[in-house]
N, C-alpha and C positions, 0 to 999 in steps of 0.2 A: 504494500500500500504506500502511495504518494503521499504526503502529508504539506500542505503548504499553510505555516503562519503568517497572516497579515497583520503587520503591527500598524500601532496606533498612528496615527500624523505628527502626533505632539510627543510620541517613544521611542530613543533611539535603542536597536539593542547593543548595549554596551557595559561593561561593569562600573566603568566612571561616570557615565552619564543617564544611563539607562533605570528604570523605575523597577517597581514590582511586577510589569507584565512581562518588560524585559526578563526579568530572573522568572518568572513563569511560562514563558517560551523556552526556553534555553533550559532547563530544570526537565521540563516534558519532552524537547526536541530529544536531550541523551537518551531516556528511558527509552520513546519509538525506537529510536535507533538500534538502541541495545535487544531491542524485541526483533529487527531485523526488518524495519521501517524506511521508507527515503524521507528526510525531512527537509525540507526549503523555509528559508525565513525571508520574506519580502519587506523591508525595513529603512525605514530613511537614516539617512549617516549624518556626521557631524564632524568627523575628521577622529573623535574619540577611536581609541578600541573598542573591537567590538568581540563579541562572543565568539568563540571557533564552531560552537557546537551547530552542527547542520549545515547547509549549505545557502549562504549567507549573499543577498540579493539587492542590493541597492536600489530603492526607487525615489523620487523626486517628491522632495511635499516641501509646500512655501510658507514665507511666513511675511508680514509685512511687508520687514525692513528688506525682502527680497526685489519685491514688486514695485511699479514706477507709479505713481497717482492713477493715468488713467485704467492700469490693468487692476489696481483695487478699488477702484469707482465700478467697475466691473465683475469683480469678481461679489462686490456685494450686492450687486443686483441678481447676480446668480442663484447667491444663498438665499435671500429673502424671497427670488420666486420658486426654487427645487426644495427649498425648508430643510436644507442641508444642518447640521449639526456642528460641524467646524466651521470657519471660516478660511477661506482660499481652497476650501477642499477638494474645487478640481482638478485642481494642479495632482495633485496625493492620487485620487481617482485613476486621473488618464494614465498615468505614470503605471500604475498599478493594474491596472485592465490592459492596457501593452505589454506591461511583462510577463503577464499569466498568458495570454495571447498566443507569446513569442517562444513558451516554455516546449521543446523537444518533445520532451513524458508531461503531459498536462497532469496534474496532481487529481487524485482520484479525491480527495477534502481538503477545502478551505477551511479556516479559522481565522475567522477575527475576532477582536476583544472591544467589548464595548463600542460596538459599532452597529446598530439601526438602521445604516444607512445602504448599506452595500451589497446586500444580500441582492436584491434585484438586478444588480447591474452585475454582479460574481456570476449568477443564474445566465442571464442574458449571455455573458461572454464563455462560461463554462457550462452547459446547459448538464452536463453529465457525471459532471464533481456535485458530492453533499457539502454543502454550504450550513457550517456551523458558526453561533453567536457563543461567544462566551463570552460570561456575565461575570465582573470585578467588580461591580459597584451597584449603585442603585442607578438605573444611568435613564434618564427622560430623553425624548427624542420630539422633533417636529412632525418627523415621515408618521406617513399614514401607514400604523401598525397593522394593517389586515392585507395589505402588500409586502411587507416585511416576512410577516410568517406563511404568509402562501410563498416566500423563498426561501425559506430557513428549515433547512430537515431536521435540525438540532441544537435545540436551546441547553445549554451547561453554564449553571451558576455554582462561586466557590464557594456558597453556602445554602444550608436549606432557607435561611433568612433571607437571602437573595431569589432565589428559586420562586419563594412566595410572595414576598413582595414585587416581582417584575409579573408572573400569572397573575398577580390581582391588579396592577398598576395595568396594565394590559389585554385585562383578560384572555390570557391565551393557559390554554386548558394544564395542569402539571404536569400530563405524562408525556407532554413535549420537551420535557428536562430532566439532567440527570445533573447530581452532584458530582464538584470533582474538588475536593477540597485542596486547598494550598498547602506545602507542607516544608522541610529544611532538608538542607542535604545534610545527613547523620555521618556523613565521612569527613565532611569542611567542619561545620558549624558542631564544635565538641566541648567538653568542659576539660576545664585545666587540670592538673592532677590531682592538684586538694582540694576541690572546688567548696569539700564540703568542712573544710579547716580555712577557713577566710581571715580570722583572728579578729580583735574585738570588735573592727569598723565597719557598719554596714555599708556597701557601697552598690547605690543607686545609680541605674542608667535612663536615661530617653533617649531614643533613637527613630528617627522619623522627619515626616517632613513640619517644618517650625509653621505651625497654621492654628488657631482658636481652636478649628476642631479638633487637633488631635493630643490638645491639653497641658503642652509641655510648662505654661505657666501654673498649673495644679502640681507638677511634682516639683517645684519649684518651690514655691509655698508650702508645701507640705515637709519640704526636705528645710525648709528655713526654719518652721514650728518645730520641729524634732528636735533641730539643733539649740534653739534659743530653750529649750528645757535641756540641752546640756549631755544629751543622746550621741556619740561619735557615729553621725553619718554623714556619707557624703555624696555628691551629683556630678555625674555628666551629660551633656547635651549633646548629642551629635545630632548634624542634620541643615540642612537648609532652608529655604523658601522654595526653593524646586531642587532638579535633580540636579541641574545643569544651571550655566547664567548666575553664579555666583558675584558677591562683591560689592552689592547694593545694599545690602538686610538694613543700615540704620535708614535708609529711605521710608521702611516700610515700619506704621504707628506702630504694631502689636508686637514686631520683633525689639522695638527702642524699649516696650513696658518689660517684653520678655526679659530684655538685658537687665533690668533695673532689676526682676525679681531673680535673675541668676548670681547677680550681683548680692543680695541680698542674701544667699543660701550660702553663698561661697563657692559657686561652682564650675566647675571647669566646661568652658563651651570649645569644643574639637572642630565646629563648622559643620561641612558635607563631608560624609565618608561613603568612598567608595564599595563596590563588594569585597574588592579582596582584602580591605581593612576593616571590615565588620565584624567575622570569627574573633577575632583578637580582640578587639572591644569588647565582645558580649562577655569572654573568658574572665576578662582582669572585674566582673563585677558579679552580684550577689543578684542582684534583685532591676527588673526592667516593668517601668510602669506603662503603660498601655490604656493613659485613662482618656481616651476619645468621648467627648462631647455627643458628635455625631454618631449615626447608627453604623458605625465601621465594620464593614464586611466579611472579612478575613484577613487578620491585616500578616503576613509574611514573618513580621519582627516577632510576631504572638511565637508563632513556632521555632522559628531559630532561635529566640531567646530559652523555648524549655530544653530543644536540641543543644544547648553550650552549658547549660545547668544553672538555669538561673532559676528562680521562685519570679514568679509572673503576678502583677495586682492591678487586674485591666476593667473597663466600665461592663456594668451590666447591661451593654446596649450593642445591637446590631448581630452580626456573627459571632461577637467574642463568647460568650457563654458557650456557642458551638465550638468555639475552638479551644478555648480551657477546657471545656466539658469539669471536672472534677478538681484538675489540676491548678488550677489559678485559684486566686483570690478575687473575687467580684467586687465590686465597692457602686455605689452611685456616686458618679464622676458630681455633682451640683451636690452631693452631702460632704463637706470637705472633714468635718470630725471623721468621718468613715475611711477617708480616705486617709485622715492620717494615723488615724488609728490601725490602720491594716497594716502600715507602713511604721509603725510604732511596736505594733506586737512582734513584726518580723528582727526589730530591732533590738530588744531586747530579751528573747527566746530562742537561741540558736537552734535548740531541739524541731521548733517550728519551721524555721527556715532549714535546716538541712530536711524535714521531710518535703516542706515544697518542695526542694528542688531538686529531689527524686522524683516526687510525681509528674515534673516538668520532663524530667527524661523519659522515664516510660509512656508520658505523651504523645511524645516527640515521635516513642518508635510506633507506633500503631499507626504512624501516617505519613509512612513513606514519598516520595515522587514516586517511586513506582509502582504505587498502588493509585495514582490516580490516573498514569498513562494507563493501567490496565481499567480502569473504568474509562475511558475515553476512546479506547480498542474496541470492548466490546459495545460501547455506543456506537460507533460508527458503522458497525457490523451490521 
């Protein structure tokens, strides 16, 4: 079987610059493979490195600062009459219906991620390939959803929380979808050798993108209150405001307040880390908070952090419950005594925290990559 990933417009796959879907192509790309798969990744470049895994296709997506006034006077009359979802998206489009087109072996399944838009035009150009949506997000669309799914053979969301809320957001029936949950690589993403002798400091990570939603000023705060009662913990931030496009952050209000309250905990902020510097961060720390605001899907960090050994204390909201199952500490991210009191007990109870962060391991193993490439095999089948 052919396999061809379409990535995002706005995702490059790369380890420096590339997101979660990237590392979710690239993660599924080896297992096909190793099952004995062709895999193709059709993906716009940035000059970054990029992934080795599959065979790695460069297509053309624009962005502004590409485009001269009148081709963006154009390009958004485009969007506003096709109800397109990106902006400049035909550029991405054409690019990408030319090189499936142009492909020797046409791929017997498409994959795109979080894309609404495409399935019609994949159909059109490949009328003989299954045209799969997989779902990362809660994702809203313009296009007329009952032409979307009269092209899509295969809806797969990374959680049953996704699954149901895009069938009801939708109305498209359930058993057009299958779960494929996101999971770590259990050979990179390890724990250190004493992970469970850390000595008296608790030491706290966030790792993620620097947004309201995904709460980094809550562990922030939380890791400040700890400390001002006199508790040896400490913080790191890693992370950005995107994946890429570094070098701006005090431009933007919510990262100046972040600073003040990182500022205030004592904390060490690292920036953007890339993939190959993330095992290593997760390893030198005890505890990764996960306290998203928003109803967060499945977020990647959730599992690489119980795969490195850490005790996990993520929001009671979105996917996360699905992804701790048992393993994590829940808290309501808006009850902050909750939140630091989970984070207080961890700190003071080593017994506690060394059994999190065995339940984070055996977490971890129950959900392989390759257990969701083989749910994705037999979907396709």
């Amino acid at each position: 079987m052919h396999v061809a990933f379409l990535n995002m417009p706005i995702e490059f796959y790369s380890p420096v610059s590339g997101g979660a879907i990237a590392t979710v192509i690239m993660q599924t790309s080896r297992a096909l493979i190793t099952n004995g798969h062709k895999v193709s990744v059709l993906t716009p470049v940035n000059g970054d490195e990029t992934y080795s895994v599959g065979e790695v296709i460069p297509i053309a997506a624009r962005t502004r600062d590409d485009l001269h006034f009148l081709q963006r006077r154009l390009s958004s009359l485009r969007w506003r009459l096709l109800r397109w979802d990106w902006p400049y998206f035909e550029y991405y489009l054409r690019s990408a219906m030319k090189t499936l087109g142009a492909m020797r072996d046409a791929p017997d399944v498409i994959v795109v991620f979080n894309d609404l838009v495409s399935p019609k035009y994949l159909k059109r150009q490949l009328p003989r390939a299954k045209v799969v949506v997989w779902l990362q997000n809660e994702w809203r669309t313009r296009q007329d959803m009952q032409e979307t799914e009269r092209n899509t053979d295969l809806f797969v969301a990374c959680s049953d929380y996704i699954r149901q809320w895009t069938a009801r957001t939708y109305n498209i029936p359930p058993s057009r979808f299958v779960v494929a949950h996101n999971s770590a690589d259990n050979t990179v993403f390890t724990p250190r050798a004493d992970y469970l002798n850390g000595g008296d400091t608790l030491r706290v990570l966030f790792l993620g993108r620097i947004d309201p939603n995904k709460g980094p000023d809550l562990v922030a705060d939380a890791v400040a209150t700890l400390r001002a009662e006199g508790l040896p913990v400490t913080l790191t931030v890693g992370g950005g405001l995107w994946f890429y496009g570094h070098g701006n952050e005090m431009e933007n209000p919510y990262f100046r307040e972040l600073k003040s309250k990182m500022e205030a905990a004592d904390a060490n902020y690292v920036g953007h880390v890339n993939r190959h510097e993330a095992p290593e961060l997760y390893r030198e720390h005890d505890v990764v908070c996960v306290l998203s605001r928003s109803q967060d899907p499945f977020p990647l960090v959730t599992m690489e952090a119980m795969a490195s050994g850490c005790a996990v204390v993520a929001s009671r909201r979105g996917g996360l419950p699905e992804a701790c199952t048992t393993a994590g500490i829940l808290v309501e991210p808006d009850n902050f005594p909750e939140v630091v009191g989970a984070l207080r007990a961890l700190a003071i109870d080593r017994e506690l925290l060394n059994s999190q962060k065995n339940k984070s391991l055996a977490r971890a193993a129950e959900v392989p990559w390759k257990l969701c490439a083989e749910t994705l095999q037999e979907a396709f089948r």
